[in-house]
N, C-alpha and C positions, 0 to 999 in steps of 0.2 A: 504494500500500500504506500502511495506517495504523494507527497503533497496534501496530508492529510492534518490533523486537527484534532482534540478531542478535549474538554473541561466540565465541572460543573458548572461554571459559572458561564450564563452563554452571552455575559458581556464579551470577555475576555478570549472567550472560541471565536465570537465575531471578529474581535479584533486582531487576532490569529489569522483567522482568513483569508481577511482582506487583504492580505499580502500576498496571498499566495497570487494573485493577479497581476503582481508585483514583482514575481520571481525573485519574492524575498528568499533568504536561508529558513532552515529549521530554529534558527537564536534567532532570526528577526522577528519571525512568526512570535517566538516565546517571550520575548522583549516587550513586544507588543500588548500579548495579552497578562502579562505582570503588571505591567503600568496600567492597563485599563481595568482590571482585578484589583489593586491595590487601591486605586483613585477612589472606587463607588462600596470600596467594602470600609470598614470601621475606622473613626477617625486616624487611629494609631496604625495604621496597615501601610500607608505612603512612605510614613519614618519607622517600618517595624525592621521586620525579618525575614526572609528568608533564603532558596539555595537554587541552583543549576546547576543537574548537570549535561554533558554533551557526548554524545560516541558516534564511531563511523566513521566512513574511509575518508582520507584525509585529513582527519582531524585528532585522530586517538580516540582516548577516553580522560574528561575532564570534570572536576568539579570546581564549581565556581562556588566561595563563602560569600556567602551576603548577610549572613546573624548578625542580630544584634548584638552587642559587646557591653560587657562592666565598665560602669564609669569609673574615673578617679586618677586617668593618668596625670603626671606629674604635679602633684599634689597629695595632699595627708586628708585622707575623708575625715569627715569629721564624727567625736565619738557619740558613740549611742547611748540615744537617751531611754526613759525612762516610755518615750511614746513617740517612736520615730516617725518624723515627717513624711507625708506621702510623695514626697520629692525624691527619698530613699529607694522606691522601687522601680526607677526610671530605667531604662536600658538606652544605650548611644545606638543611634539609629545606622544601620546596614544593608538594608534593600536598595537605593538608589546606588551608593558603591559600586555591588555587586552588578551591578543592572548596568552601568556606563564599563566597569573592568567585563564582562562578556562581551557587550559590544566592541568594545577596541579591543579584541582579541579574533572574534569571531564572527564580529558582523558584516555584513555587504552592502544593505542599503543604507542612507544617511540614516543618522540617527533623528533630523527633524520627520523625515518622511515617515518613522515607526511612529515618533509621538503625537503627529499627526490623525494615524491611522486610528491610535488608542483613543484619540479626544474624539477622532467623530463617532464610534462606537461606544463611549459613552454618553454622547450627546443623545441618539438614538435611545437611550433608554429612560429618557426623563428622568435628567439627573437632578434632586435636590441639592437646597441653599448650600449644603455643607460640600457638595461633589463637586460644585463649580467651581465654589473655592478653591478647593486642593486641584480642579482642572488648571489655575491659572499656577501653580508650582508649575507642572510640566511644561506649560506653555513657555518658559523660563528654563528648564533644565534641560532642551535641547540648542537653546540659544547662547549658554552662557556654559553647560556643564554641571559641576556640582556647587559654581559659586550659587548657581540659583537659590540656594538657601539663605543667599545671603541678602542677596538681590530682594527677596520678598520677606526678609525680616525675621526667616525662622530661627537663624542660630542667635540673636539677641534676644530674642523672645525664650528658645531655647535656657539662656541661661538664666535670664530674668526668673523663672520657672524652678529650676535646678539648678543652678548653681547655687556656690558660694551662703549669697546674698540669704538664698528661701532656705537655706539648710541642707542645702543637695550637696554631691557628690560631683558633679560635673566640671568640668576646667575646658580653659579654650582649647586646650591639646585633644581633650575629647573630640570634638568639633573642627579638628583640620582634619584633611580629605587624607585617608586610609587607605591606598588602593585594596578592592577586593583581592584575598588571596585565590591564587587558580593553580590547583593541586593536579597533578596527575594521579588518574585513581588505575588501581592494579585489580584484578578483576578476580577475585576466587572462582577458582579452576578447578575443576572432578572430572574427572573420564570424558575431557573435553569437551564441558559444559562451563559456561563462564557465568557470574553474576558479578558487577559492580555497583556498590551503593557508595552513599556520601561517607566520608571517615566516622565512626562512631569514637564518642566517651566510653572510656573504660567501665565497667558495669561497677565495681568497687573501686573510683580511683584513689582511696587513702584514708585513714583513721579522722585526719584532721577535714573531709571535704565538705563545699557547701552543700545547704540543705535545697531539698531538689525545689525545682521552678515550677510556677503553678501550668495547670493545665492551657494549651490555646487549642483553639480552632486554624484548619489550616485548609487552602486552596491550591490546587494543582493545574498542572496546564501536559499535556504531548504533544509533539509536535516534530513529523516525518516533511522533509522535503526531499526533489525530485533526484537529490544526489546520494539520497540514503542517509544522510546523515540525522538521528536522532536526538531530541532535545527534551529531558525532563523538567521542569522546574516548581514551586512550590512557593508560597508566599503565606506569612502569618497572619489571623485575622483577632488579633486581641484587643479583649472586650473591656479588660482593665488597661486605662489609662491613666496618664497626668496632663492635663488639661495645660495650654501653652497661652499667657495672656495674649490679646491683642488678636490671637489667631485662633479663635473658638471650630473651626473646621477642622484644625491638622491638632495631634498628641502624642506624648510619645507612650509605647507600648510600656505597662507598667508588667515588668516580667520577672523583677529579680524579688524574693521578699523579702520584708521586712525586717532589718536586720536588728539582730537580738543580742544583748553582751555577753561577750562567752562561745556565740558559735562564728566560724571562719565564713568570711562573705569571698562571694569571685574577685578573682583577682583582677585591676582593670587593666584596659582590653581584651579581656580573654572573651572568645566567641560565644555567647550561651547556647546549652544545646537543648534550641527549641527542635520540633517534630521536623526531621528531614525526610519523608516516606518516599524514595524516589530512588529508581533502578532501573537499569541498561541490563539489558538479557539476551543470551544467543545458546545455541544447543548447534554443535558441532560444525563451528566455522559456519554457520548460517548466519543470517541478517539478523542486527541486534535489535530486539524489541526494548521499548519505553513504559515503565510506568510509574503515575502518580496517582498518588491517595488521597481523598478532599473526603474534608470532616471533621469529626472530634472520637475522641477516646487515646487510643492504644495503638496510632494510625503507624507509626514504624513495625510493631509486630503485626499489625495487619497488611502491611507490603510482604513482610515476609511469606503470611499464610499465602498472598494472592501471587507470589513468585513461586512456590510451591505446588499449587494449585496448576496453573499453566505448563510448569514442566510434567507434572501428571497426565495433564488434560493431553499432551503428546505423546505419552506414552514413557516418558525420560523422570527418571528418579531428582525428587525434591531437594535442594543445596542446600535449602535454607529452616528454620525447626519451624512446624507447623503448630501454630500458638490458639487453639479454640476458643481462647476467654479474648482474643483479641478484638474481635468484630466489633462494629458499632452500627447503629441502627441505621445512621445515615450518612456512610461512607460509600465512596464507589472508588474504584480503580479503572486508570484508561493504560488503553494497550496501543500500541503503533507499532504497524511493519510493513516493511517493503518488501514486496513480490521483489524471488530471485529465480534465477533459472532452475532450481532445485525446489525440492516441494520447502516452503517455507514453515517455520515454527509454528507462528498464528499469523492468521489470514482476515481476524475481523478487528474491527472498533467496536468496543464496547463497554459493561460497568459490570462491576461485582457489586452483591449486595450479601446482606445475612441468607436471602433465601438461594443464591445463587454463587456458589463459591468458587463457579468456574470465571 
């Protein structure tokens, strides 16, 4: 399958689309529909979180970080009190990052022409007061790059909010431009079956570590273009926020918690590991399939179940541990592949559900 598409959110498949008329790439297509998924989902989703990755010929296999990160570089956070600030659970923003470091790496078409594509695709869907808003960020961040934040007053407001001043955690160091990291990923390999996911955290990484991050919601996108090459990506949609004066439309995702005296908080800059459910698949030198998980719960072990699931559904023994408590009522999983001259792995687009595990 080529030149193909698939999301829950059918803002962001439109805006996927509409490229493909464009003889965008597979990262333009997914460029496109981040930004236009990000824009119209919850105020903190523009400055949240999330990841990319990419496989296929010419390109390798890549993951791009776009997490959000712990604040507090160069500087001494301040100690904890007695009823910490909700300025405390802020996290530095990483989706735009990551979203301009994949494009200069692996895009084709200009970048105005993607963000273009994304604004009129949310235009189409009767965007409210708060969407237009955060529409005029972008209208800025293909002009200018990532000063646009500056441009439209987010990182003053930003600190205004969090820094210093309100009790936060934040510094300007926070707030200069971090190029996204873009990792080579290595693929775990069995009897010449490959899966690639994003790097994980170590399941215990140490006696002294932080206490884990609350739950988010998360949106995915696939995205097959005509050279084979596949594009996963995934974007955070969190519900807890810190409200940024002056700019009541944009927030930032409030994801770290509250820190308490006596337990170890992340360290800043360290990437938080919000839900990355996203995996690049092949079963014996065949064309790599994509998928992404959109939802809430347990959605990285429910990639696993549905990466499992698929290599059964072939007939090919499962890589990955098939986790039953994983499922959530309203998660799906999208698949993309490119017809090969060989009988191909899978051959459809489609969704997992609780009642459908294929």
């Amino acid at each position: 399958m080529r030149n193909a598409v698939i999301a829950r959110d059918p803002v962001a498949q439109a805006a996927a689309q509409a490229l493909i008329a464009e003889q965008g790439t597979a990262l333009d297509m997914a460029v496109a529909g981040m930004l236009a998924g990000a824009v119209r989902g919850t105020p903190a989703a523009l400055l949240g979180s999330g990841a990319i990755v990419i496989g296929g010929p010419g390109v390798g296999l890549h993951f791009i970080d776009a997490r959000a990160r712990a604040p507090g570089l160069g500087t001494t956070r301040p100690r904890t009190g007695a009823s910490p600030a909700e300025s405390s659970t802020a996290a530095v923003p990483g989706l735009l990052e990551g979203v301009l470091a994949a494009h200069a790496r692996f895009g084709s078409l200009p970048l105005s022409a993607i963000v273009r594509t994304a604004l009129a695709a949310v235009r189409e869907s009767d965007p409210d007061v708060g969407t237009r808003a955060r529409m005029e960020l972008l209208v800025q961040l293909h002009r200018v790059g990532f000063d646009a934040l500056e441009r439209v007053g987010v990182l003053r407001s930003i600190l205004q909010a969090v820094g210093p001043i309100a009790a936060g955690s934040f510094s300007k160091e926070d707030l200069e431009r971090h190029p996204a990291p873009v990792v080579s990923m290595i693929p775990c390999v069995a009897d010449g079956h490959e899966v690639a996911v994003p790097p994980r955290y170590r399941k215990h990484p140490g006696v002294h570590a932080p206490p884990a991050l609350p739950a988010v919601d998360v949106e995915s996108l696939v995205a097959a273009d005509m050279h084979g090459v596949i594009v996963a990506c995934c974007w955070a949609l969190p519900k807890a926020a810190v409200s940024l004066p002056e700019l009541p439309a944009l927030a930032l995702p409030a994801l770290l918690p509250a820190p308490v005296k006596g337990v170890p908080r992340w360290r800043p800059g360290t990437p938080l590991p919000t839900p990355l459910p996203l995996a690049l698949c092949r079963a014996e030198s065949r064309a790599w399939a994509g998928l992404g998980v959109s939802g809430s719960g347990n959605l990285v072990a429910l990639r696993d179940r549905a990466v499992a699931a698929r290599f059964a559904l072939a007939g090919l023994p499962g890589l990955l541990v098939d986790d039953p408590s994983a499922w959530s009522s309203d998660a799906v999983a999208a698949w993309v592949v490119r017809d090969t001259s060989r009988a191909p792995l899978v051959t459809s687009i489609g969704a997992i559900g609780r009642e459908d595990p294929r």
